[in-house]
N, C-alpha and C positions, 0 to 999 in steps of 0.2 A: 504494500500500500504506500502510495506517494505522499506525502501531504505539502501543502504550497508554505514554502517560507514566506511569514509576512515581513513587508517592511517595515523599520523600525525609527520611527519620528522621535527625535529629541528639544525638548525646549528648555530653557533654565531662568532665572534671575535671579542676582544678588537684590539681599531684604538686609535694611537698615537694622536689622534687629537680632539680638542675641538668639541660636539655637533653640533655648527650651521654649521662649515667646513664640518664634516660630510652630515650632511642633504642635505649642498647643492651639493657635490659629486654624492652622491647617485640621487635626482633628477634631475638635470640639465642635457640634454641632450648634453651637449657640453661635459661634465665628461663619461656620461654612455657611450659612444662611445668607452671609453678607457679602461673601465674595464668589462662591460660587455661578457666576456666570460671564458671556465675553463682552457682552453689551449692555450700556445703561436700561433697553427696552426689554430686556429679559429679566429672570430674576430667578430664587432658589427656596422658595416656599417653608419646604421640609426639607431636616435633614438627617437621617436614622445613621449611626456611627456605630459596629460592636468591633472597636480596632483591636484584635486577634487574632493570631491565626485560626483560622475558621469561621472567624467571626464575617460579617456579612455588614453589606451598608446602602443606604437608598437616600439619593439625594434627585428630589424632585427638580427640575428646569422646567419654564414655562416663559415664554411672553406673557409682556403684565397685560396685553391685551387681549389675552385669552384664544388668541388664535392659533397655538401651537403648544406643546409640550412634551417632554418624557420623563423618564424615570431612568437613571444612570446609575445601574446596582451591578452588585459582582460581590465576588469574596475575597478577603486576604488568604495571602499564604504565607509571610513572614513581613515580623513587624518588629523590627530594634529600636526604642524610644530614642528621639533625638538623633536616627541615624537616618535608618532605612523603609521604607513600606514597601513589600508588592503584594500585586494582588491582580485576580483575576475578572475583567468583567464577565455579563452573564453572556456574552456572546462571542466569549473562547479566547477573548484578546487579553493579551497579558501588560500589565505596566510595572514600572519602577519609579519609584521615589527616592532620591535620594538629599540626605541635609547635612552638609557642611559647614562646620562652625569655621570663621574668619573672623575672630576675635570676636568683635559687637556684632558683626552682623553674617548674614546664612546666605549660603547660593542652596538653592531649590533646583533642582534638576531630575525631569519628568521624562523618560522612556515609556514611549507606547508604540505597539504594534498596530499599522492603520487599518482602516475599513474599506472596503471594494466601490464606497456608493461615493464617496466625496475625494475631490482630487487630493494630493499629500501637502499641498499649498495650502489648501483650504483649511486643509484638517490641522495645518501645524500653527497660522493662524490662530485657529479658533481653539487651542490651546496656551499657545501664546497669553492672547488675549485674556484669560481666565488665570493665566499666571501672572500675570502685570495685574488685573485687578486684586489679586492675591496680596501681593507686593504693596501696592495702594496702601487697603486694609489695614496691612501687619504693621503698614509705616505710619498709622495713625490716620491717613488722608482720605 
């Protein structure tokens, strides 16, 4: 049996801000509410976090104008506080998280394997995008 190597998108940004600030931005579901999305016209309603391995997580996306949404769920497979996440979405793609302390402040740096329906432009974009509003967030703005 064959299976297709996916290709693998990387995005990053250095965050003003100490490691463990970081970490908890990024997981706490009271944080991802606020930055989770790539655009001001989107937003991130819900956000269910069991950061474990096996643990599972549902973070809803939607247009605040109701005209689109989904649900971006999947499960971890390893989780090192202050280091590393991966995990798997529910549609077989796998990501990396990684966090580097630089004294005061963290680079974020996101491995994921893309999807068949949107270009790699697109995709790494609209990851981007959710990383810099990340970034925003963690840096207070």
């Amino acid at each position: 049996m064959k299976t297709e190597k996916k290709e693998v998108i990387t995005v990053s940004a250095v965050v003003d801000s100490p490691v463990e600030n970081v970490w908890e931005m990024w997981t706490s579901p009271d944080h991802i509410v606020k930055w989770n999305f790539a655009t001001a016209d989107w937003q991130c309603p819900r956000a269910e976090n069991d950061l474990r391995a096996g643990g599972k997580f549902n973070f809803r996306m939607e247009a605040k104008d109701g005209s689109s949404g989904f649900d971006l769920t999947g499960s971890y497979d390893r989780v090192v506080p202050d280091e590393l996440i991966e995990y798997k979405l529910d549609d077989g793609r796998e990501v990396k998280v990684l966090f580097e302390s630089e004294g005061s402040k963290t680079k974020v740096t996101e491995s994921f394997e893309a999807e068949n329906t949107h270009s790699i432009e697109l995709q790494r974009g609209g990851w981007q995008a959710i990383l810099d509003n990340f970034k925003k967030h963690a840096e207070g703005g």
